[in-house]
C-alpha positions, 0 to 999 in steps of 0.5 A, spaced: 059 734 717 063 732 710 069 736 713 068 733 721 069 726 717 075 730 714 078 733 719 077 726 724 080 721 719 073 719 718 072 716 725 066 717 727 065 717 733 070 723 734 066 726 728 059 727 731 063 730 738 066 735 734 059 737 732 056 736 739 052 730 736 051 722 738 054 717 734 048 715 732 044 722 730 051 722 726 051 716 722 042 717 721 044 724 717 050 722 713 045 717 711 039 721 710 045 726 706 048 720 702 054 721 705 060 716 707 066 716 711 073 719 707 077 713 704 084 712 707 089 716 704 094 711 703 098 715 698 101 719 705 104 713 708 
């Protein structure tokens, strides 16, 4: 999950289509795993 969230820059929804999961199955497991959304990186502008 931590590198789906990587890998879409964090969006969600694109996420949980990588893994082959809802939207809402996605945000319940990152829940369930305390896990957040990757800040932007804004050092690479």
């Amino acid at each position: 999950i931590s590198q789906a969230l990587k890998e879409t820059e964090g969006v969600i929804a694109h996420a949980a289509k990588l893994l082959g999961l809802r939207r809402t199955t996605l945000t319940e497991k990152m829940r369930k795993y305390g896990l957040q959304r990757p800040k932007a990186d804004s050092a690479s502008d």
